[in-house]
C-alpha positions as CSV (number, residue, x, y, z in Angstrom):
1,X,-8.6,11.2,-62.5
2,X,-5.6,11.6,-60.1
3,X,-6.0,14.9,-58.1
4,X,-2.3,15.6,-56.9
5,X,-1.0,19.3,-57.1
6,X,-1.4,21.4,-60.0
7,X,0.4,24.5,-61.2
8,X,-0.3,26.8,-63.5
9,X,1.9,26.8,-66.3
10,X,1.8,30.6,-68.6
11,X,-2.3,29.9,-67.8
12,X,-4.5,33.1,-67.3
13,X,-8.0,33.7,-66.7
14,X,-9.6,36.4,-64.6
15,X,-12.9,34.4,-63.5
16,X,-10.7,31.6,-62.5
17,X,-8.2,33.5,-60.3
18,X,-11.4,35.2,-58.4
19,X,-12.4,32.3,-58.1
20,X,-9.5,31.4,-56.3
21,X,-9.3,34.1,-54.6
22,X,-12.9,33.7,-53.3
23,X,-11.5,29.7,-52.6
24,X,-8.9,30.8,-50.5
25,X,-11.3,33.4,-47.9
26,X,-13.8,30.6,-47.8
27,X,-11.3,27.7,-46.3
28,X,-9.4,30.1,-44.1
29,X,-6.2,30.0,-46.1
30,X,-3.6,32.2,-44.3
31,X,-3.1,35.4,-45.8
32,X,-0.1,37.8,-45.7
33,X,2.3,37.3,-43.1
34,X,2.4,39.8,-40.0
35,X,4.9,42.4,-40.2
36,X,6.7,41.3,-37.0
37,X,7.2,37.5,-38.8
38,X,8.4,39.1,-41.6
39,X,10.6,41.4,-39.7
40,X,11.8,38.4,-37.6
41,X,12.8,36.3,-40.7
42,X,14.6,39.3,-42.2
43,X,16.9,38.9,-39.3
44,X,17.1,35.3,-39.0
45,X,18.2,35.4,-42.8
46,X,20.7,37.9,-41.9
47,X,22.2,35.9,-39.2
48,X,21.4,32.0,-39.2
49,X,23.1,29.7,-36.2
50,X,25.8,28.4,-38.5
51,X,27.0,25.0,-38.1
52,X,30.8,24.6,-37.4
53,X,31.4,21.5,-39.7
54,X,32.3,22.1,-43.2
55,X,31.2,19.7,-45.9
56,X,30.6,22.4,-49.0
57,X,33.5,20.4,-50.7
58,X,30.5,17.3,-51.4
59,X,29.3,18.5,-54.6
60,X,25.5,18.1,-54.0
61,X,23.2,18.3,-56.3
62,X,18.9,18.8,-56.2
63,X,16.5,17.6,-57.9
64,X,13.2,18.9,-57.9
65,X,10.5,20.3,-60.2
66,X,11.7,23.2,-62.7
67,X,9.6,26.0,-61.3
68,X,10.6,25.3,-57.6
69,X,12.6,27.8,-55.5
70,X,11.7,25.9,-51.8
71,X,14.8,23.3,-51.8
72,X,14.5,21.1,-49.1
73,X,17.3,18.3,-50.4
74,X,20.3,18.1,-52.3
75,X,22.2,14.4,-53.0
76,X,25.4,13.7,-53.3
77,X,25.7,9.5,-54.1
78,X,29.0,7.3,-54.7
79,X,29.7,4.0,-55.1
80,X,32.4,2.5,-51.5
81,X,35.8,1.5,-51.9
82,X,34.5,-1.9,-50.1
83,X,31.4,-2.0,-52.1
84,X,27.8,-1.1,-52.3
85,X,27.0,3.0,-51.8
86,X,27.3,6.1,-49.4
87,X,24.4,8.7,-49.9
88,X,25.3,11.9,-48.2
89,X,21.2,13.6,-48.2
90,X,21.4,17.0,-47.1
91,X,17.8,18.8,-45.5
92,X,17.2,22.2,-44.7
93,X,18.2,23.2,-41.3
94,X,15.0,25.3,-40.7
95,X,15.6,25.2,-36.6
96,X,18.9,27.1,-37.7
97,X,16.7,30.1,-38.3
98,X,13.1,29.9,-36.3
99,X,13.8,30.4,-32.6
100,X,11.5,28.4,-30.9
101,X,8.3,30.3,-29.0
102,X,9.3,33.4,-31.1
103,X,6.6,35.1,-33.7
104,X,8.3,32.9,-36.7
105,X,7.4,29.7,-35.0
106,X,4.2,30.6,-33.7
107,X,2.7,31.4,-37.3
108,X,4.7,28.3,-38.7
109,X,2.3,26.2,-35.9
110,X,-0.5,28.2,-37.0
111,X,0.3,27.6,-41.0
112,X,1.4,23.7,-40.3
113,X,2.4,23.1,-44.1
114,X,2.4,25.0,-47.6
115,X,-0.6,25.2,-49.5
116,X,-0.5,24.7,-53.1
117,X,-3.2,26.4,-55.7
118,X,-3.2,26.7,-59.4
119,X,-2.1,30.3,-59.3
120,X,0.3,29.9,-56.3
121,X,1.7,28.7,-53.3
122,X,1.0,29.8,-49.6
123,X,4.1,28.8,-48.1
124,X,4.9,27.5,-44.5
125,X,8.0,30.2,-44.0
126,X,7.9,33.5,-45.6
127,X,10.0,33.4,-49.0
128,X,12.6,35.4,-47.4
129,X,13.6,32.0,-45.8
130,X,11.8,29.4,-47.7
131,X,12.9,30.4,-50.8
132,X,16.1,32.2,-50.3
133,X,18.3,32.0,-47.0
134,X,17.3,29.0,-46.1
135,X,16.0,27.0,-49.3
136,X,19.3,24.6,-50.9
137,X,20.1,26.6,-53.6
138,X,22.8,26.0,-56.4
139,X,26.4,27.8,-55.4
140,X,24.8,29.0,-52.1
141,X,26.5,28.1,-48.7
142,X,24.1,26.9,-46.1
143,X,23.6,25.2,-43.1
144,X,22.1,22.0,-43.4
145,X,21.2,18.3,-41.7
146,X,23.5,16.1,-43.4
147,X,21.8,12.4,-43.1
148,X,24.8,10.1,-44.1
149,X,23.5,6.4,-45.1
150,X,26.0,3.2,-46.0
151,X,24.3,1.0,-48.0
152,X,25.2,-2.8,-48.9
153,X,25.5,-3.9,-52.6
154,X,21.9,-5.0,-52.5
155,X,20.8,-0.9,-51.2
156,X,20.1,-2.1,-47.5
157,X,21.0,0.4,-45.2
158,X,23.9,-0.9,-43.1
159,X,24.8,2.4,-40.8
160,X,23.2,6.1,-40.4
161,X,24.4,9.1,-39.3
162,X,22.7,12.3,-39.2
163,X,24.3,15.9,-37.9
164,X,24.4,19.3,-39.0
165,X,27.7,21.2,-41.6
166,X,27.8,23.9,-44.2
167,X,26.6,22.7,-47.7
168,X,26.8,23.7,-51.2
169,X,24.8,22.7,-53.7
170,X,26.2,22.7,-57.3
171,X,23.3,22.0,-59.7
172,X,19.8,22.7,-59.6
173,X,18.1,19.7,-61.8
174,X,14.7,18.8,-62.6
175,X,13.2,15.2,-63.4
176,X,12.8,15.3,-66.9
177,X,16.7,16.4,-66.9
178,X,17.6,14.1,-65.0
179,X,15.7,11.2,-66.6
180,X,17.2,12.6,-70.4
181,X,20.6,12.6,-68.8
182,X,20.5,9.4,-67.3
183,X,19.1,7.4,-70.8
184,X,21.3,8.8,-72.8
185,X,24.4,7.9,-70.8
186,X,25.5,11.8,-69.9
187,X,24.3,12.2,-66.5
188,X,27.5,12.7,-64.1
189,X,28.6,9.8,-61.8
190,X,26.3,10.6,-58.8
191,X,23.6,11.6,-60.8
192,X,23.9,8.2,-62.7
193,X,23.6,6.1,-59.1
194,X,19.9,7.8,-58.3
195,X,18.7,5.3,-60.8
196,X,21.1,2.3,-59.8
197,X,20.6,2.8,-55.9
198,X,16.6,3.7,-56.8
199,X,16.4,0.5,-58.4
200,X,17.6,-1.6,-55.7
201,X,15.3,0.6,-53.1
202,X,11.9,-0.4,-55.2
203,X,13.4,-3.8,-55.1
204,X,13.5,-3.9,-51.2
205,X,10.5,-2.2,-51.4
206,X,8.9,-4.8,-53.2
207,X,10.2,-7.3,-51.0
208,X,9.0,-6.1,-47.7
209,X,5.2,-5.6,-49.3
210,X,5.5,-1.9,-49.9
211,X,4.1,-0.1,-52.5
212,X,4.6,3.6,-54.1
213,X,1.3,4.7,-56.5
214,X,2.5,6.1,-59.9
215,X,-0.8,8.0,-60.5
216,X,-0.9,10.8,-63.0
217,X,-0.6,14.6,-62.0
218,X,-3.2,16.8,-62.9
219,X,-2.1,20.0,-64.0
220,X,-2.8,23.7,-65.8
221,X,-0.8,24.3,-68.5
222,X,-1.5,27.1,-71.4
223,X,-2.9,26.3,-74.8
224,X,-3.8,28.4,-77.7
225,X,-3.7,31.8,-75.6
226,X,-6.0,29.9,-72.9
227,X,-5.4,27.6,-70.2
228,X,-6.9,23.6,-69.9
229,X,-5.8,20.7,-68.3
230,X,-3.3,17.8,-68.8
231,X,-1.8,14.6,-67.3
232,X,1.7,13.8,-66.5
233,X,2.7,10.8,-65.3
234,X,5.5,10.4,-63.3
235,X,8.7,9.9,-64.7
236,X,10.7,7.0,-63.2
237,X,13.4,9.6,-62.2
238,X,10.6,11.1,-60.2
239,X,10.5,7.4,-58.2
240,X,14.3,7.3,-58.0
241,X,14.3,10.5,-55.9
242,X,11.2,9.6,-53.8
243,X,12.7,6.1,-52.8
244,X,15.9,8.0,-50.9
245,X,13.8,10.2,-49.1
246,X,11.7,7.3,-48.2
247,X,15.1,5.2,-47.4
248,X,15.9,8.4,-45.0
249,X,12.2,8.7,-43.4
250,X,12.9,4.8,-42.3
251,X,16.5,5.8,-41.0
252,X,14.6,8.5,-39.4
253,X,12.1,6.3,-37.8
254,X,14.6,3.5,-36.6
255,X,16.5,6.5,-34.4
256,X,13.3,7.6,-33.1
257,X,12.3,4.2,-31.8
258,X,15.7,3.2,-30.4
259,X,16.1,6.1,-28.9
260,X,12.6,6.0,-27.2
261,X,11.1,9.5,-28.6
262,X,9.8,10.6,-31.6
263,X,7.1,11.1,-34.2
264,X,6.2,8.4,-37.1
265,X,4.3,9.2,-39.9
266,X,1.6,6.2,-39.9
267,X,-1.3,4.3,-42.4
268,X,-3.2,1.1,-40.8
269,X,-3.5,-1.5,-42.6
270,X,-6.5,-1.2,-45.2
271,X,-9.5,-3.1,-44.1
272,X,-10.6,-6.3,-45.7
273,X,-13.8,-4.6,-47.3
274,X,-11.4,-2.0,-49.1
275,X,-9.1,-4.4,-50.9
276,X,-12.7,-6.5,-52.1
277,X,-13.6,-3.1,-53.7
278,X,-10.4,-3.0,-55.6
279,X,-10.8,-6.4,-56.4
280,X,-14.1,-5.5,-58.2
281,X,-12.9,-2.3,-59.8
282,X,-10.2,-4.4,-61.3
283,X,-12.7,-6.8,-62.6
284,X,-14.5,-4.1,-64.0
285,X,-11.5,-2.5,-65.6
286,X,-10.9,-5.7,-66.8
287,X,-7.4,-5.7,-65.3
288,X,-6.1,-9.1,-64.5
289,X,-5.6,-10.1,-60.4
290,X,-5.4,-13.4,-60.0
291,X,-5.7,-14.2,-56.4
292,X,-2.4,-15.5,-55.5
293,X,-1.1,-12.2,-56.7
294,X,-0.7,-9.4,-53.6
295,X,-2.5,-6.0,-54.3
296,X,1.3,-4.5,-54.3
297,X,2.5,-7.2,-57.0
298,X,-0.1,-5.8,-59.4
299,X,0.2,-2.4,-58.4
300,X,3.8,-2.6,-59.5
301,X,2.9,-4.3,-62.6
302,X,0.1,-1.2,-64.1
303,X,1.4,1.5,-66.6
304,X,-0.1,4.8,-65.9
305,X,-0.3,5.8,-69.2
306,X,-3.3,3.0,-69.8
307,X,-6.4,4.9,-69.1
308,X,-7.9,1.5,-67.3
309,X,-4.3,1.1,-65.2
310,X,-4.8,5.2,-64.2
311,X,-8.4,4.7,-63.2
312,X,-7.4,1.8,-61.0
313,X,-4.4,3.4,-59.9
314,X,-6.5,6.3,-59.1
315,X,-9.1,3.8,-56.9
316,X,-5.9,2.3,-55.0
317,X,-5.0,5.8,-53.4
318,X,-8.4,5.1,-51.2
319,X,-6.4,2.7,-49.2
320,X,-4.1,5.7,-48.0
321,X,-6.9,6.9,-46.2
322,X,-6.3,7.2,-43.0
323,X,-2.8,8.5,-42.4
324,X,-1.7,10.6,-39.3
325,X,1.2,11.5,-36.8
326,X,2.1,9.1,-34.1
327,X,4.5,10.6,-31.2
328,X,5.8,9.1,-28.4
329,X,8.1,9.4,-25.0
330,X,9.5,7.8,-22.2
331,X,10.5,4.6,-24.1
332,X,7.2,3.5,-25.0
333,X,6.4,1.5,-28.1
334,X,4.0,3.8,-30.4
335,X,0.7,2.2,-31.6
336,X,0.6,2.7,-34.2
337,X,3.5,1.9,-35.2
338,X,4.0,1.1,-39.1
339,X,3.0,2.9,-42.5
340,X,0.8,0.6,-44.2
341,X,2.0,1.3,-47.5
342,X,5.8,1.5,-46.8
343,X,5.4,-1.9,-44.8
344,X,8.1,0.0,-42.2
345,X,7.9,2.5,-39.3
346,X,8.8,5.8,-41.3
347,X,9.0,9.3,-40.3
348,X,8.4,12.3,-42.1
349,X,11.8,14.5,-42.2
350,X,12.9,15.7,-45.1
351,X,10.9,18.8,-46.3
352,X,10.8,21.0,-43.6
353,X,10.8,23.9,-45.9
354,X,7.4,23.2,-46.5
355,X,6.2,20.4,-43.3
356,X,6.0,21.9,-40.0
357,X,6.6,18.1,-38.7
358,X,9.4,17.8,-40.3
359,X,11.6,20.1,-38.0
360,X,10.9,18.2,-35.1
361,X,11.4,15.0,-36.3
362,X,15.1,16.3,-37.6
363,X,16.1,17.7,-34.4
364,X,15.2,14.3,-32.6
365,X,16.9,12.3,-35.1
366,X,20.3,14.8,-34.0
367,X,19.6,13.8,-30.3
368,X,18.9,10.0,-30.9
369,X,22.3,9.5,-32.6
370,X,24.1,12.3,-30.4
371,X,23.1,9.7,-27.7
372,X,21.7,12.9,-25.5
373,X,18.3,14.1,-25.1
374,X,16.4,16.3,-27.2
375,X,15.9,19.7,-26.9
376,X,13.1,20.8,-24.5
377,X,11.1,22.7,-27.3
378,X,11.3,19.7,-29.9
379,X,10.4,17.5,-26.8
380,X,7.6,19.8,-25.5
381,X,6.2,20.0,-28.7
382,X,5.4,16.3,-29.4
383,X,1.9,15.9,-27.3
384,X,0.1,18.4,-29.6
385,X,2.0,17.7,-33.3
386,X,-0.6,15.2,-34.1
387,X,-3.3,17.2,-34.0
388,X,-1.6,20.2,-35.7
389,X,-0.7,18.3,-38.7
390,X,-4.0,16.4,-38.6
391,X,-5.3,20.2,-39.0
392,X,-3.0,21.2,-41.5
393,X,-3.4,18.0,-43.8
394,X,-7.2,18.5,-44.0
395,X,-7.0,22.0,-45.0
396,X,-4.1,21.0,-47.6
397,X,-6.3,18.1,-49.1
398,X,-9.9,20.5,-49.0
399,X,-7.7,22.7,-50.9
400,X,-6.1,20.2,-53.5
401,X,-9.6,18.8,-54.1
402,X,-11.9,22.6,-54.5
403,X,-9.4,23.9,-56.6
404,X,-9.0,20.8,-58.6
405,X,-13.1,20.9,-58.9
406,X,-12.7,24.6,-59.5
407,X,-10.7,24.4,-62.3
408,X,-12.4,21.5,-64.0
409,X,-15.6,24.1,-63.7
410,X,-13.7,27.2,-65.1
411,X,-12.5,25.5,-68.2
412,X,-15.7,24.1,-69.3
413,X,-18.1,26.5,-67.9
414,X,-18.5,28.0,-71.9
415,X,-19.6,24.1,-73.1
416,X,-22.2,22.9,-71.8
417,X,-24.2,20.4,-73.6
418,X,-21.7,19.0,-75.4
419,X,-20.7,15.4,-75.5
420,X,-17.2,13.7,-74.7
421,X,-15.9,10.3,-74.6
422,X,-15.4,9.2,-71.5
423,X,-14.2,6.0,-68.7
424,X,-16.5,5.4,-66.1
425,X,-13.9,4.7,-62.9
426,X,-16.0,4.5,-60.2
427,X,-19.6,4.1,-59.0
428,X,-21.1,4.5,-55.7
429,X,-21.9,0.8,-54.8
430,X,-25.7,1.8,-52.9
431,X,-26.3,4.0,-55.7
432,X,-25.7,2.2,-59.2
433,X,-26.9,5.6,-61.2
434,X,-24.2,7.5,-59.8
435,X,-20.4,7.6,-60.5
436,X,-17.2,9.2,-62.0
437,X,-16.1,9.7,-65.5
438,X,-12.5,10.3,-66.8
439,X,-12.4,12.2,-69.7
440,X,-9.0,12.1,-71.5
441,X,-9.3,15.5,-73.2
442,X,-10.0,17.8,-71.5
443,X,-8.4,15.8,-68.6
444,X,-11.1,16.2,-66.1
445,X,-13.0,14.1,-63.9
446,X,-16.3,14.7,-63.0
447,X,-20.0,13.3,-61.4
448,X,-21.5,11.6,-63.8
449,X,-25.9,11.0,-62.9
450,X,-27.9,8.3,-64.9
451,X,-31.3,8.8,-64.6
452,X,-32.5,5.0,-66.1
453,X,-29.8,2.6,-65.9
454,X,-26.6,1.6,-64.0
455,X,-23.5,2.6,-65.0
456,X,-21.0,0.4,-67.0
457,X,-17.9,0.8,-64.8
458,X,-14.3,0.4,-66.6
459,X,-16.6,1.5,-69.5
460,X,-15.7,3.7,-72.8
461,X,-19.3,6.0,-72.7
462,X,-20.5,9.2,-74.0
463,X,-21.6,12.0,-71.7
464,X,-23.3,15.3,-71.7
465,X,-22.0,17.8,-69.8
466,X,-25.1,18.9,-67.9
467,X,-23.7,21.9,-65.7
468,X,-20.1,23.8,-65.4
469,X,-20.5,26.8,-62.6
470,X,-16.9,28.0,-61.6
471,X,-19.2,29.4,-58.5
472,X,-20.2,26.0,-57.1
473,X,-17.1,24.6,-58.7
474,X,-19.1,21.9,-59.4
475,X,-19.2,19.5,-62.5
476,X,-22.0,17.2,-63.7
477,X,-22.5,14.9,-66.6
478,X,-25.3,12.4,-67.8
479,X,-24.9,9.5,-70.2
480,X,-25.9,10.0,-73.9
């Protein structure tokens, strides 16, 4: 099924960890950091560049999941005197702390962007920063880049304004918190407007043809003394937050463009063959598309908790292939220019606790409405971002899918040949014998081979599970 982050949740299991551990040597991950980044983060946690402007009197709050340290935003949301809403979004100033060409910003270029496994995180910034000094923390003071947005009534952004103050964050909430608070009527004032304002941002998304994926997170989580696997879907709190750091990615990207400099984050448009295929899976899934409905009208309309909607769902996130890092100078118009799935120019700005990109794109966004040119080492950095991030994103995926595949291998590495139920949600269209199975419990997806006939896809099937090596981390089943 969906192969999004995992954590490990109380799990344990000594051949899985060496396992990662043997992962993590054989993709290169980045190990311990040098003693002379360390030693320069120390300092630069001692003494950051501290804004002059004073705004700790907003009381902002974060949201973000319950194990997470690295706090990149914090929200503070009110309804205007003259109608419709001011969102005050405050990001980690990480350029208060790295001093460009120094050891701490060469290893962050070398890094480009946290890694996430199972057991752990390799982060971007050594925790000294990332998850202390410079990381939003509750009843911490800390220098920040406060993105101001005025919306309308309808959640259309009317001005933007983006600079850096002093920041204090007052509570430290989670999703499931927040969602609890807000359906039952106790969530505080400016928690209550994530949902109203979120609600009119899927609206506009809606109307301009964009489209977020709800697919279900895969994740480790401890059971009877042992660890397995699980699926959470997203909780619509979880699509509030996302759609006002989309909202602020657009501002972002709108600055950028007007002010002739910049970096996008960019999808083409998926090619005609692509949305055919999704046409057929649906068929197959027997999910309803009649063709005068737009692929994001019914992608809007599945519930993830459906197996058939998840598989699909699942299938859709092939159309966000092809994503990368557009920059630009001199006044030129970028080609690309737009995200394909946020049917917008957008930038990515607003995790730069954990996004290498994201530091540049802030500093520009400063400039741009400063009216004055950006600084020479966010400027001389543009030509080669691209292909950093392009690096970095590979690695992050190889490592998202291996360790998903790894796990899946560790937990049923003790039961082979035995049968589950299982959805067939995909099969390779040149070869009709093989495919992918969704097995609800254990959550795992796997390669499924038929050795006679072609595979039923959007299916209920049995399978045997045929081989299970943590080693290979490879999975394999065969129809019963």
């Amino acid at each position: 099924m969906p192969r999004r982050h995992m954590h490990m949740a109380g799990a344990d299991g000594a051949v899985l960890r060496a396992a990662l551990g043997d992962l993590r040597i054989r993709l290169g991950v980045p190990a311990a950091f040098p003693a002379e980044v360390l030693a320069e983060a120390g300092r630069a946690a001692a003494a950051p560049r501290m804004p002059s402007e004073d705004m700790t009197g907003l009381p902002f709050f974060t949201v973000d999941p319950p194990s997470s340290v690295d706090l990149d935003q914090a929200l503070h949301l009110v309804k205007r005197s003259t109608g419709g809403y001011r969102v005050h979004y405050a990001i980690a100033d990480v350029a208060a702390f790295v001093d460009p060409g120094g050891a701490l910003d060469a290893e962050a270029h070398r890094r480009v962007t946290t890694l996430y496994f199972p057991d752990g995180k390799v982060p971007l910034h050594p925790p000294v920063l990332s998850e202390g000094a410079a990381s939003l923390l509750p009843e911490r003071t800390r220098p920040a880049l406060v993105w101001r947005l005025d919306l309308d009534a309808e959640g259309r952004v009317e001005t933007t304004d983006v600079r850096r103050a002093l920041v204090r964050s007052r509570a430290r909430l989670d999703y499931a918190g927040v969602q609890k608070a807000v359906d039952t009527g106790t969530a505080e004032p400016s928690v209550a407007l994530l949902k109203e304002i979120g609600i009119l941002r899927e609206a506009l998304e809606a109307e301009r043809g964009g489209i977020s994926l709800n697919v279900p997170e895969q994740e480790v989580v401890a059971r009877d003394g042992s660890y397995s696997l699980a699926y959470r879907v997203p909780l619509p709190a979880d699509g509030w937050n996302a759609q006002i750091s989309l909202m602020t990615g657009m501002a972002a990207a709108d600055l950028m463009l007007a002010a002739g400099t910049g970096i996008l984050r960019t999808l083409p448009a998926a090619p005609d063959g692509a949305v055919g295929r999704l046409r057929r899976a649906a068929k197959a899934l027997r999910i309803e598309w009649p063709h005068h409905v737009p692929y994001a009208a019914l992608v809007r309309s599945l519930d993830p908790r459906v197996p058939a909607h998840a598989a699909f769902l699942q299938e859709c996130t092939t159309l966000l292939r092809g994503a990368g890092y557009t920059a630009f100078t001199g006044g030129r118009t970028p080609d690309p220019a737009l995200h394909a799935a946020v049917a917008a120019p957008y930038a990515h700005c607003t995790a730069p606790l954990r996004r290498l990109v994201d530091r540049y794109a802030g500093e520009l966004c400063l400039a741009a409405v400063a009216g004055a040119e950006p600084p020479a080492w966010a400027a001389e950095a543009l030509e080669a971002l691209p292909q950093e991030m392009a690096q970095g994103s590979r690695l992050a995926n190889a490592v998202e899918r291996e360790c998903v595949d790894l796990v899946e291998a560790a937990l049923l590495k003790d039961r082979v040949g035995e049968t589950f139920e299982a959805t067939v949600i995909d099969v390779k269209e040149h070869e009709p014998l093989v495919g992918t199975v969704h097995l609800e419990d254990p959550a795992v997806v796997g390669r499924v081979e038929s050795g006679h006939a072609g595979l039923p896809l959007g299916d209920r099937i049995r399978v045997r599970l045929t081989h299970a090596d943590p080693g290979t981390a490879k999975v394999l089943f065969a129809p019963v």
